[in-house]
PDB file with one MODEL, atoms N, CA, C and O in Angstrom:
MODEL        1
ATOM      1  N   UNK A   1     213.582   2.565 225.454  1.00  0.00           N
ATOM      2  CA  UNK A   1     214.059   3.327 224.320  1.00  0.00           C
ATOM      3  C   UNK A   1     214.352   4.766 224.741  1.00  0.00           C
ATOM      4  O   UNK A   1     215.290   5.320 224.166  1.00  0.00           O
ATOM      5  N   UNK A   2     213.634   5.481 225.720  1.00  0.00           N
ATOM      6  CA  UNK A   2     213.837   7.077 225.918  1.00  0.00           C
ATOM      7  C   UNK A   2     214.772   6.640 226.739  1.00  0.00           C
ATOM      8  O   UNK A   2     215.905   6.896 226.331  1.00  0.00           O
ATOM      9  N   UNK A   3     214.718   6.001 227.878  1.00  0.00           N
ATOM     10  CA  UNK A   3     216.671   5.744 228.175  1.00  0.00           C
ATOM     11  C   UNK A   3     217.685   5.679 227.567  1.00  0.00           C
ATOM     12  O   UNK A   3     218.731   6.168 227.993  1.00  0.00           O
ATOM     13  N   UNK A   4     217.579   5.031 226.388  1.00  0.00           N
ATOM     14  CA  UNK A   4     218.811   5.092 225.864  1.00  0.00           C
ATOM     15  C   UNK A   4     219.016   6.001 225.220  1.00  0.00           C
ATOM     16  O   UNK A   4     220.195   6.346 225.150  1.00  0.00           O
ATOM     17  N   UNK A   5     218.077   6.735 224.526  1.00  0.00           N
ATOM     18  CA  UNK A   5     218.019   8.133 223.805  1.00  0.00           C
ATOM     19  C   UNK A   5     218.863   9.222 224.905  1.00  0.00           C
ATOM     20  O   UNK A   5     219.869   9.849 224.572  1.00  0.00           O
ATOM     21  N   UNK A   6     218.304   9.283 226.094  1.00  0.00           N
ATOM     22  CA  UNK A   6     218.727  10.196 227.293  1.00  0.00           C
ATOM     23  C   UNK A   6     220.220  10.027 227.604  1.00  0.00           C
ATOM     24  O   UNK A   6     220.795  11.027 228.032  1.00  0.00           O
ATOM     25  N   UNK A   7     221.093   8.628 227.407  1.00  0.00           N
ATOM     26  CA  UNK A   7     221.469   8.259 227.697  1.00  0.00           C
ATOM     27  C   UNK A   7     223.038   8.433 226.863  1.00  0.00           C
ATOM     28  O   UNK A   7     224.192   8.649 227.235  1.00  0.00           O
ATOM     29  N   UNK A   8     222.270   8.176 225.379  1.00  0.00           N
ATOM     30  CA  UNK A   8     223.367   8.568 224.245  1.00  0.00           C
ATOM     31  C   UNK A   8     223.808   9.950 224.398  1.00  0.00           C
ATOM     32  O   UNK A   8     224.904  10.500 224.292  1.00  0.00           O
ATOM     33  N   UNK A   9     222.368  10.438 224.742  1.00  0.00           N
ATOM     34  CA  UNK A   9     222.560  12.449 224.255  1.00  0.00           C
ATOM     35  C   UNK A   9     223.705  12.220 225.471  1.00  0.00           C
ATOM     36  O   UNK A   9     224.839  12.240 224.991  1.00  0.00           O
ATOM     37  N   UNK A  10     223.689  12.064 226.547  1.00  0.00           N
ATOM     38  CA  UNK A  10     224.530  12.695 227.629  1.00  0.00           C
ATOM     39  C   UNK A  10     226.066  12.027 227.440  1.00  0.00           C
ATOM     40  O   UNK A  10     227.147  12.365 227.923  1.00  0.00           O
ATOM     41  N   UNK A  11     225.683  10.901 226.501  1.00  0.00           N
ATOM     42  CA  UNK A  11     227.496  10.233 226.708  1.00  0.00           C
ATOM     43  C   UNK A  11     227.645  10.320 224.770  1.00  0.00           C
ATOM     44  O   UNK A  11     227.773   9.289 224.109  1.00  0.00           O
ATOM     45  N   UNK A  12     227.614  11.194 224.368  1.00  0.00           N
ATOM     46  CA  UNK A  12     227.920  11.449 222.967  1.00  0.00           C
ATOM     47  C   UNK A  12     229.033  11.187 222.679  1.00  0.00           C
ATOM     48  O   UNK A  12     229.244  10.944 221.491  1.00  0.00           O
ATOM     49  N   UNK A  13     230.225  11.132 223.688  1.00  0.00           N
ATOM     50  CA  UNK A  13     231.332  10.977 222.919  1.00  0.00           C
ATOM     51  C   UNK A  13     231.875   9.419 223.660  1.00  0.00           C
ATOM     52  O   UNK A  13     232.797   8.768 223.168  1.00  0.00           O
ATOM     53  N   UNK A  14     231.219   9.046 224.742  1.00  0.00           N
ATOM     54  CA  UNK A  14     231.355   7.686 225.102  1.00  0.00           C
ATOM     55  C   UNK A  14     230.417   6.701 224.708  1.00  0.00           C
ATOM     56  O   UNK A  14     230.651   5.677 225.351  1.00  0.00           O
ATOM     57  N   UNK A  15     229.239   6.518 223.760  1.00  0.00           N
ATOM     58  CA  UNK A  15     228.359   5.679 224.043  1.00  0.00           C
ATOM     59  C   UNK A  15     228.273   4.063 224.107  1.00  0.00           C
ATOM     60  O   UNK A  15     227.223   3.431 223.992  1.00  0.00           O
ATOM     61  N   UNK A  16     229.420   3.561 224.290  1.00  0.00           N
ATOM     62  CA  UNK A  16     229.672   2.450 225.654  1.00  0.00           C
ATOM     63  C   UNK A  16     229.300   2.545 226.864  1.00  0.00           C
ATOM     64  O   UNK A  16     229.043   1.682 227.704  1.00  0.00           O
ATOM     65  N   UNK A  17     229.291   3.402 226.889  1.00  0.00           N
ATOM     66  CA  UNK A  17     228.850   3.472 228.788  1.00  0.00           C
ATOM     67  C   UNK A  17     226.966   3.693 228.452  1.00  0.00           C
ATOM     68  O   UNK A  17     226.440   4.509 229.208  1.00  0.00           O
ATOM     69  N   UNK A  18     226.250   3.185 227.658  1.00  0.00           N
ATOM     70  CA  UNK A  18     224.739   3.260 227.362  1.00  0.00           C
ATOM     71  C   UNK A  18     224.521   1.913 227.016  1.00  0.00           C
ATOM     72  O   UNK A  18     223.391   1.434 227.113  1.00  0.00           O
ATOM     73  N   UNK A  19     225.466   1.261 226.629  1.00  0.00           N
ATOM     74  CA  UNK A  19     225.322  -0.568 226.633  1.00  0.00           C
ATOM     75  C   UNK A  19     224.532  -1.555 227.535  1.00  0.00           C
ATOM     76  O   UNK A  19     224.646  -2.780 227.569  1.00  0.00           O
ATOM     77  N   UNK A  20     223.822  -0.869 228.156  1.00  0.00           N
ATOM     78  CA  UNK A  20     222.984  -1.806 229.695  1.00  0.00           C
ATOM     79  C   UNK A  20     221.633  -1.253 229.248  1.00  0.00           C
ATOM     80  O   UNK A  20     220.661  -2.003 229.334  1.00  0.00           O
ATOM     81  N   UNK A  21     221.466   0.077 228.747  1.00  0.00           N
ATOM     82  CA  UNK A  21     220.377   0.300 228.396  1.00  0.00           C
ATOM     83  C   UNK A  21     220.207  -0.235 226.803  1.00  0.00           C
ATOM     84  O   UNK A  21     219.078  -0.648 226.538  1.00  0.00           O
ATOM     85  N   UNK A  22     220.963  -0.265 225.976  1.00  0.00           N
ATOM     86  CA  UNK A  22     220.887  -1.265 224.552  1.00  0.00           C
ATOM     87  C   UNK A  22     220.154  -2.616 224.674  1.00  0.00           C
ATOM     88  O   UNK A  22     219.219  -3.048 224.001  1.00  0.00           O
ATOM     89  N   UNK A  23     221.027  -3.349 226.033  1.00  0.00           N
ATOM     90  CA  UNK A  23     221.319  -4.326 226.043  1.00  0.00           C
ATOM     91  C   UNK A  23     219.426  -4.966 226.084  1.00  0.00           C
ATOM     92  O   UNK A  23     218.796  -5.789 225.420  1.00  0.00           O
ATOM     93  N   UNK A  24     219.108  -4.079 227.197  1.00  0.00           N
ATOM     94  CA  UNK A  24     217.633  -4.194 228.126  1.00  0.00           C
ATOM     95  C   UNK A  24     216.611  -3.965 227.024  1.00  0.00           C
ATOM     96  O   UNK A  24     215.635  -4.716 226.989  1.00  0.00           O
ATOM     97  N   UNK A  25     216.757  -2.888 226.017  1.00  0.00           N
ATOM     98  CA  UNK A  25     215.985  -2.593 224.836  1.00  0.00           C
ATOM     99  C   UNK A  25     216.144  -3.852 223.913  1.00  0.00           C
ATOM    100  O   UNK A  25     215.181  -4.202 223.231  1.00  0.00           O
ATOM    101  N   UNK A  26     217.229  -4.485 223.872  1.00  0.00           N
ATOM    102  CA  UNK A  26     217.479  -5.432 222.536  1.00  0.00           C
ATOM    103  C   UNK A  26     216.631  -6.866 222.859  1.00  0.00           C
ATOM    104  O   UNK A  26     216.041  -7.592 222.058  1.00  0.00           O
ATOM    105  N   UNK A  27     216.809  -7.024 224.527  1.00  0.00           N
ATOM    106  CA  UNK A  27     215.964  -8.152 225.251  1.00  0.00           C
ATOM    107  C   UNK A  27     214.222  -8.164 225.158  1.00  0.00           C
ATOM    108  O   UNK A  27     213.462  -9.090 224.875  1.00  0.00           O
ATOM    109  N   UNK A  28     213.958  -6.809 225.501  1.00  0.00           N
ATOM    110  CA  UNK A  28     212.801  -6.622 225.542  1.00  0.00           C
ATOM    111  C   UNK A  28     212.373  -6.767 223.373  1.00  0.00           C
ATOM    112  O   UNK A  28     211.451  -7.425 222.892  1.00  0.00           O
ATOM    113  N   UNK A  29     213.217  -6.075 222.728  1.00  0.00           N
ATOM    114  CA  UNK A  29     212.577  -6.325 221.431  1.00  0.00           C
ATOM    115  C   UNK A  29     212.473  -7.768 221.209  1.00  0.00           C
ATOM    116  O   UNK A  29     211.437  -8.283 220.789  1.00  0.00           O
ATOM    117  N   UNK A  30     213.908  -8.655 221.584  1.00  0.00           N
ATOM    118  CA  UNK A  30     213.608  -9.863 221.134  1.00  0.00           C
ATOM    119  C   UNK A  30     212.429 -10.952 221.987  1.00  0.00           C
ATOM    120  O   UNK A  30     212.011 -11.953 221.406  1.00  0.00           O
ATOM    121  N   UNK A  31     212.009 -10.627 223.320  1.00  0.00           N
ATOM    122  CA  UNK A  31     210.558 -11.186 223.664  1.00  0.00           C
ATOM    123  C   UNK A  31     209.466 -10.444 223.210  1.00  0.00           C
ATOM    124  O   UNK A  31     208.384 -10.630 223.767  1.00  0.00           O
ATOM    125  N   UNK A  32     209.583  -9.375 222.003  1.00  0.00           N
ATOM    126  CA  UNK A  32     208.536  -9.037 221.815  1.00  0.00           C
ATOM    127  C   UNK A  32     208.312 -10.200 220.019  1.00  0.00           C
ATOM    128  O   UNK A  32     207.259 -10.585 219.512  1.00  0.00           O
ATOM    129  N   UNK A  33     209.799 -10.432 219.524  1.00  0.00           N
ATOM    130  CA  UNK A  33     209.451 -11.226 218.108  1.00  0.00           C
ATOM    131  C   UNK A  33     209.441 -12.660 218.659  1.00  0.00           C
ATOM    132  O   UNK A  33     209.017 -13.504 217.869  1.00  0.00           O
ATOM    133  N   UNK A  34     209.757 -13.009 219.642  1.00  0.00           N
ATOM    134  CA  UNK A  34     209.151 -14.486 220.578  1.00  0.00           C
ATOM    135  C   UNK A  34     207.797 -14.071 220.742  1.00  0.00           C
ATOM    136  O   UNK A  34     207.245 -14.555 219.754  1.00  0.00           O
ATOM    137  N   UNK A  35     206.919 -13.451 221.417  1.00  0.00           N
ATOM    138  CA  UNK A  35     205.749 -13.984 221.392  1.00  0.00           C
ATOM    139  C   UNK A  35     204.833 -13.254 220.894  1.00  0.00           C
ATOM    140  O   UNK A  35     203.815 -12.911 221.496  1.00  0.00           O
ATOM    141  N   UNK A  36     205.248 -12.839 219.278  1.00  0.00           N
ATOM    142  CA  UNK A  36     204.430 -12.680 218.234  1.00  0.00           C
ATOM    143  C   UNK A  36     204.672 -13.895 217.372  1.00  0.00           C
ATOM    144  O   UNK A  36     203.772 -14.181 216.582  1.00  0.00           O
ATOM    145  N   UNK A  37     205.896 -14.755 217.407  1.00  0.00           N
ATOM    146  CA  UNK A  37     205.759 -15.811 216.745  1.00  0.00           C
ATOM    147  C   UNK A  37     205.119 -16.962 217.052  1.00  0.00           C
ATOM    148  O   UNK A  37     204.670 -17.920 216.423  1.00  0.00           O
ATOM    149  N   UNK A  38     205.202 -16.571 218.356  1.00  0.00           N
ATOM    150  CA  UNK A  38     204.153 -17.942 219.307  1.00  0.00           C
ATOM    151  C   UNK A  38     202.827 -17.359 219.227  1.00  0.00           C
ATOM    152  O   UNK A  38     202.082 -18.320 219.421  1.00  0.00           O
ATOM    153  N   UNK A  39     202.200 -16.452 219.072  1.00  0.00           N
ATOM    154  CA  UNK A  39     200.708 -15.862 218.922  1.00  0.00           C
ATOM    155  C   UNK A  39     200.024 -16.227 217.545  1.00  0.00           C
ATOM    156  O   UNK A  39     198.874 -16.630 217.373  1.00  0.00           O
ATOM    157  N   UNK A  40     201.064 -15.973 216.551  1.00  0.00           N
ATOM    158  CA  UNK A  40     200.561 -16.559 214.924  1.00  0.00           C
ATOM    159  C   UNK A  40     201.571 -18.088 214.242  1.00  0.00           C
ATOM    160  O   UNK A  40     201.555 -18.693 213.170  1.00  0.00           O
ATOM    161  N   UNK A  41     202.209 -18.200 215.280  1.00  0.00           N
ATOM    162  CA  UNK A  41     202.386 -19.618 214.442  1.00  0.00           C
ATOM    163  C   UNK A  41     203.696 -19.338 213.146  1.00  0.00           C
ATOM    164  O   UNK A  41     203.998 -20.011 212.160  1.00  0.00           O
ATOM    165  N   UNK A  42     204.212 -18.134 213.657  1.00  0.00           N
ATOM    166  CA  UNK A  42     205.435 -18.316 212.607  1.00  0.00           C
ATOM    167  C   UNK A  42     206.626 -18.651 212.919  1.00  0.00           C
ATOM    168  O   UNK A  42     206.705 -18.938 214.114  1.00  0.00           O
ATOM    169  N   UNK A  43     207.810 -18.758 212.228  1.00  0.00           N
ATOM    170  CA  UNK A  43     209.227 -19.049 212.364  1.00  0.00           C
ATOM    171  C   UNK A  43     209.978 -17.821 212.988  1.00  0.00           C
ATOM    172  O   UNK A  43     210.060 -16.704 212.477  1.00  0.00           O
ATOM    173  N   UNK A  44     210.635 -18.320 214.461  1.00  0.00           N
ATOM    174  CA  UNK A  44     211.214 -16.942 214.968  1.00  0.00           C
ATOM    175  C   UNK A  44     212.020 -16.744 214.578  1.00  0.00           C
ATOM    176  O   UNK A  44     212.714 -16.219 215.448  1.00  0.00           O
ATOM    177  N   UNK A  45     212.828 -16.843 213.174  1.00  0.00           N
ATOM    178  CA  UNK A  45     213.961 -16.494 212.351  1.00  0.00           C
ATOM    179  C   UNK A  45     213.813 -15.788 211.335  1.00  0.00           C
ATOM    180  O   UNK A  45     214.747 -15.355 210.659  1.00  0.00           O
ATOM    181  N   UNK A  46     212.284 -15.543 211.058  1.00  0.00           N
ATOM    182  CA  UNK A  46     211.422 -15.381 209.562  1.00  0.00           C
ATOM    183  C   UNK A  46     211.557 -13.856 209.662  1.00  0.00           C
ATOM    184  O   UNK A  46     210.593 -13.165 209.332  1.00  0.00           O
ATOM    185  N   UNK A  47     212.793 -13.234 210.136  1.00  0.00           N
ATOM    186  CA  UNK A  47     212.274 -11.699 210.452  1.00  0.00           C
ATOM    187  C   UNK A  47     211.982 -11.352 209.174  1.00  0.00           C
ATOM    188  O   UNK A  47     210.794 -11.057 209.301  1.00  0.00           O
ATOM    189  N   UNK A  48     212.245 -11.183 208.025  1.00  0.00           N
ATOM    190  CA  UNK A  48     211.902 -10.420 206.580  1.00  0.00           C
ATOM    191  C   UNK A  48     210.732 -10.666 206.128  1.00  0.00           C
ATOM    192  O   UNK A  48     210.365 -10.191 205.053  1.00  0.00           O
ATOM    193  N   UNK A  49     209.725 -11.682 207.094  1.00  0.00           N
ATOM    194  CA  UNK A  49     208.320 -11.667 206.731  1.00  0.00           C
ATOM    195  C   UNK A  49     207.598 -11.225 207.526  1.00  0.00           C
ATOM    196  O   UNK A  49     206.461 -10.842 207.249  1.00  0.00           O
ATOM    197  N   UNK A  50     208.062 -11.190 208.572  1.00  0.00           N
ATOM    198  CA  UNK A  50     207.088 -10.707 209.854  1.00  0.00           C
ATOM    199  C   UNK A  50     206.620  -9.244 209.556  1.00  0.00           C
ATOM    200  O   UNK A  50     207.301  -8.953 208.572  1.00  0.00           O
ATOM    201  N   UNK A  51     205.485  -7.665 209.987  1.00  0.00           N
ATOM    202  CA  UNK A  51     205.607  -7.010 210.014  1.00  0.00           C
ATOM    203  C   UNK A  51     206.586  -6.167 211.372  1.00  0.00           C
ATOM    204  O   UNK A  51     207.030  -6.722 212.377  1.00  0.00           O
ATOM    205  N   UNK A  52     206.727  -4.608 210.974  1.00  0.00           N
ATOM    206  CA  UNK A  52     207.314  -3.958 212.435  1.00  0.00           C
ATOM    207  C   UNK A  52     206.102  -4.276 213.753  1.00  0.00           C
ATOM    208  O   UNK A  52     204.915  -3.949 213.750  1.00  0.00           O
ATOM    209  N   UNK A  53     206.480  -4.640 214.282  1.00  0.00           N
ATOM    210  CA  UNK A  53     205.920  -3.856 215.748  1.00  0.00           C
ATOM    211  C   UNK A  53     205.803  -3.434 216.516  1.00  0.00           C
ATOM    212  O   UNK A  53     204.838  -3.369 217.278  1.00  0.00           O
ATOM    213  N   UNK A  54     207.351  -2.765 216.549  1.00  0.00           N
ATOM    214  CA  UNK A  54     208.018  -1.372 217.144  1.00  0.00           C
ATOM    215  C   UNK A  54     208.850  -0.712 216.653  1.00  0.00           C
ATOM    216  O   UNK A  54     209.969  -1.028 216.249  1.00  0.00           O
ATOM    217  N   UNK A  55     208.332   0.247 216.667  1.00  0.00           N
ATOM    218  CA  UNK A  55     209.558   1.399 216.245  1.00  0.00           C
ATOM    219  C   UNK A  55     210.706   1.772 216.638  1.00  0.00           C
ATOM    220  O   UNK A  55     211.443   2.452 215.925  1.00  0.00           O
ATOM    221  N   UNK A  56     211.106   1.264 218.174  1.00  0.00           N
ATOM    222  CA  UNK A  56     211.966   1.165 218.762  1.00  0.00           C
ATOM    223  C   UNK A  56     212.515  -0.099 218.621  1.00  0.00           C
ATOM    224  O   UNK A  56     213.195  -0.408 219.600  1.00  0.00           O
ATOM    225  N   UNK A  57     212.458  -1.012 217.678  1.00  0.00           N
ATOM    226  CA  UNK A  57     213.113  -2.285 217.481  1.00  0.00           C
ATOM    227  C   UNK A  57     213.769  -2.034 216.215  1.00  0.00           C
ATOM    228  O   UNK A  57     213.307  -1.426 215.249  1.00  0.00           O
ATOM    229  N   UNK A  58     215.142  -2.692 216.366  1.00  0.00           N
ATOM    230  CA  UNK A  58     215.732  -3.191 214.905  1.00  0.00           C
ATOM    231  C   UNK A  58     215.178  -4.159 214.395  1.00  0.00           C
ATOM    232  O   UNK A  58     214.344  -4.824 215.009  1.00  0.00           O
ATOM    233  N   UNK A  59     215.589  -4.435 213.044  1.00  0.00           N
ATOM    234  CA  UNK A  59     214.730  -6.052 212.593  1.00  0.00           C
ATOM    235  C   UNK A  59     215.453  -6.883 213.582  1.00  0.00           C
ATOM    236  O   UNK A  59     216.604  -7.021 213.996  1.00  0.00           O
ATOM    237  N   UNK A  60     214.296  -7.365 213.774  1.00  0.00           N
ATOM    238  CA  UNK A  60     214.483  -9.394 214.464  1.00  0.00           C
ATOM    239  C   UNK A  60     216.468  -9.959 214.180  1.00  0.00           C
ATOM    240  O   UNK A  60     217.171 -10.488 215.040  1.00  0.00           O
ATOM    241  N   UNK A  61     216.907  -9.592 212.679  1.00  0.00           N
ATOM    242  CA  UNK A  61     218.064 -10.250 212.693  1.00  0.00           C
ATOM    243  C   UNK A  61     219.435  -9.630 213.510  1.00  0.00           C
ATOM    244  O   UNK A  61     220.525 -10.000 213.947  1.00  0.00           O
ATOM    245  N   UNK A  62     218.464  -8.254 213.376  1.00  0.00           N
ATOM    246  CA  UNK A  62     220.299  -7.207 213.771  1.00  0.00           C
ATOM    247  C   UNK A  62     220.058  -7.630 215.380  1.00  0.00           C
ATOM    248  O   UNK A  62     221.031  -7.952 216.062  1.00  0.00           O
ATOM    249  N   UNK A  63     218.368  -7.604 216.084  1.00  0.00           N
ATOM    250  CA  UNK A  63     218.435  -7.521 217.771  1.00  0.00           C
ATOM    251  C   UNK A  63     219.366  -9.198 218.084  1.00  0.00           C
ATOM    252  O   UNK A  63     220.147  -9.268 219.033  1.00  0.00           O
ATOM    253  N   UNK A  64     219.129 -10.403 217.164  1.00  0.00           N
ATOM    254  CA  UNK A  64     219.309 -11.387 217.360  1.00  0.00           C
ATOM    255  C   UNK A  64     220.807 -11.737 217.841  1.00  0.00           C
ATOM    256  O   UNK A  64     221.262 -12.243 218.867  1.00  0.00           O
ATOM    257  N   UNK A  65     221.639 -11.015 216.096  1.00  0.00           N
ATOM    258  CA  UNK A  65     223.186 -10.911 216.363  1.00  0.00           C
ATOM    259  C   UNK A  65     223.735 -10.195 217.339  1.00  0.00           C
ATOM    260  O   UNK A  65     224.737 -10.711 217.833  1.00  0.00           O
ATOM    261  N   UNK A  66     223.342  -8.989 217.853  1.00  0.00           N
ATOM    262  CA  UNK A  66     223.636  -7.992 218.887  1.00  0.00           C
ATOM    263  C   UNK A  66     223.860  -8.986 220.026  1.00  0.00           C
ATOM    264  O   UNK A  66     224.871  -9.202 220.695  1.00  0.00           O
ATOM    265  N   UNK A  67     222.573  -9.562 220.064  1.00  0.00           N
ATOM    266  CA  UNK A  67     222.505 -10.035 221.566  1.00  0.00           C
ATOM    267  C   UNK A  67     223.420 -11.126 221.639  1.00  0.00           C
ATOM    268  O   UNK A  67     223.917 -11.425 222.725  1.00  0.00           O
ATOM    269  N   UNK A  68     223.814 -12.024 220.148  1.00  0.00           N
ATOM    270  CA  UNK A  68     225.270 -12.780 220.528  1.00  0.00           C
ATOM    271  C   UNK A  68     226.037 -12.495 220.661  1.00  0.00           C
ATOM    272  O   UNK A  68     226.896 -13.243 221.127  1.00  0.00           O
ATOM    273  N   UNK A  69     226.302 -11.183 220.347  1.00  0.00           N
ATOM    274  CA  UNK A  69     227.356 -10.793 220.557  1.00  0.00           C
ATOM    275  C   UNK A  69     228.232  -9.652 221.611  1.00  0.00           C
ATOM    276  O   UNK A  69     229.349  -9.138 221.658  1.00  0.00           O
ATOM    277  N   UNK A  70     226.399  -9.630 222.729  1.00  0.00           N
ATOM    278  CA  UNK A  70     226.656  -9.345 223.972  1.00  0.00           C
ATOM    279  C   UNK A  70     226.344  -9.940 224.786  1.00  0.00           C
ATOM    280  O   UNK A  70     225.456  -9.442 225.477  1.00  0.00           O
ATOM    281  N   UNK A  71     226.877 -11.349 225.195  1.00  0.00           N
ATOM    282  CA  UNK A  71     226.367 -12.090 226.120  1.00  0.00           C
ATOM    283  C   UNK A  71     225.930 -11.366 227.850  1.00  0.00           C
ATOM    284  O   UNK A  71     225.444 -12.092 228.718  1.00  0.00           O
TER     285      UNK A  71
ENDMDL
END
């Protein structure tokens, strides 16, 4: 997350070129709602029930679509 923060500030008017660090943040959030769903036994789709458990994460649905839509 402070990468990409560092990353935006310096490419403010490009931030495409910070997409590798998105990409790495969006991966890491979504193995973090994989194995909180495997720890309690919930549905890894259930994001609107789950609580946060990072502040540096979008909900579960936006990291989900992102990431289809950055293969």
């Amino acid at each position: 997350a402070c990468a990409l923060q560092t990353c935006i500030s310096a490419n403010t008017y490009s931030p495409e070129k910070c997409d590798a660090h998105l990409k790495r943040l969006y991966q890491c959030c979504s193995k973090l709602y994989q194995d909180r769903a495997e720890s309690d036994g919930t549905e890894r789709h259930n994001g609107s029930d789950q609580e946060n458990i990072s502040t540096a994460c979008p909900m579960q649905k936006v990291v989900e679509r992102w990431l289809k839509s950055h293969p």
